[in-house]
C-alpha positions in Angstrom: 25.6 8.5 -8.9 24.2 8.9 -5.5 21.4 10.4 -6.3 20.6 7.3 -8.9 20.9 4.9 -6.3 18.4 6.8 -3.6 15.8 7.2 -6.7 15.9 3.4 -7.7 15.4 2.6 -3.8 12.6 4.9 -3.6 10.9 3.6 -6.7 11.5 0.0 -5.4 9.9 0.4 -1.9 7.0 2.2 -3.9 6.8 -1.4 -6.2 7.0 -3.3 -2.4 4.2 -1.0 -0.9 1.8 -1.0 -3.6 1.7 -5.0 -4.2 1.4 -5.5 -0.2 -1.3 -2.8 -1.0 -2.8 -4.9 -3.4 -2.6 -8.2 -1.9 -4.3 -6.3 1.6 -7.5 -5.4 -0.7 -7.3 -8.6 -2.5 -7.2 -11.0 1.4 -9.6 -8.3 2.4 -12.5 -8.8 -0.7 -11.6 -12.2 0.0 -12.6 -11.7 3.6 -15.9 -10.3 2.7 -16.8 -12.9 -0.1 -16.2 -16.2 1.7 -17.5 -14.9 5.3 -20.0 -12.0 3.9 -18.2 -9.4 6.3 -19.7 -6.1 4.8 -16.6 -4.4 7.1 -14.3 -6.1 4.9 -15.5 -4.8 1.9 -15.5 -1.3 3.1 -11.8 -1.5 3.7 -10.6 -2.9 0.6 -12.6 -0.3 -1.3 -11.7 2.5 0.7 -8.0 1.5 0.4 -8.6 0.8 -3.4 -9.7 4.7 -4.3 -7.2 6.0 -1.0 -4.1 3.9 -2.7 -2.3 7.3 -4.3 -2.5 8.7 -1.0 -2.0 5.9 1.4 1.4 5.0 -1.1 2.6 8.5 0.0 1.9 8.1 3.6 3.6 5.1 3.7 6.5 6.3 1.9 6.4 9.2 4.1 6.5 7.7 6.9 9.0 5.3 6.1 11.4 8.0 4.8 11.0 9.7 8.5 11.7 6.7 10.2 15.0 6.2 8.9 16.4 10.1 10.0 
């Protein structure tokens, strides 16, 4: 039953860390169209084809914070 419970957590801070994800390249793209910051851009793509392995970073690091 434990066990349940950790997996649902995990899966719901992946949900939480992938829409901030998404809403960080959307502001960024954002960013880039309205004040033509190429910088911008860069960022938001680079986190758009990274996002598998930035989601695991995060949850990582998240998961050694809390020891």
């Amino acid at each position: 039953m434990v066990y349940m419970v950790v997996i649902m957590t995990i899966e719901k801070q992946r949900h939480y860390l992938l829409y901030g994800n998404r809403a960080v390249i959307y502001i960024a793209s954002l960013i880039g169209l309205f004040f033509d910051v190429n910088i911008a851009y860069v960022v938001a793509l680079t986190l758009w084809l990274w996002l598998p392995q930035c989601l695991l970073l995060e949850l990582n690091l998240i998961k050694s914070l809390k020891q």
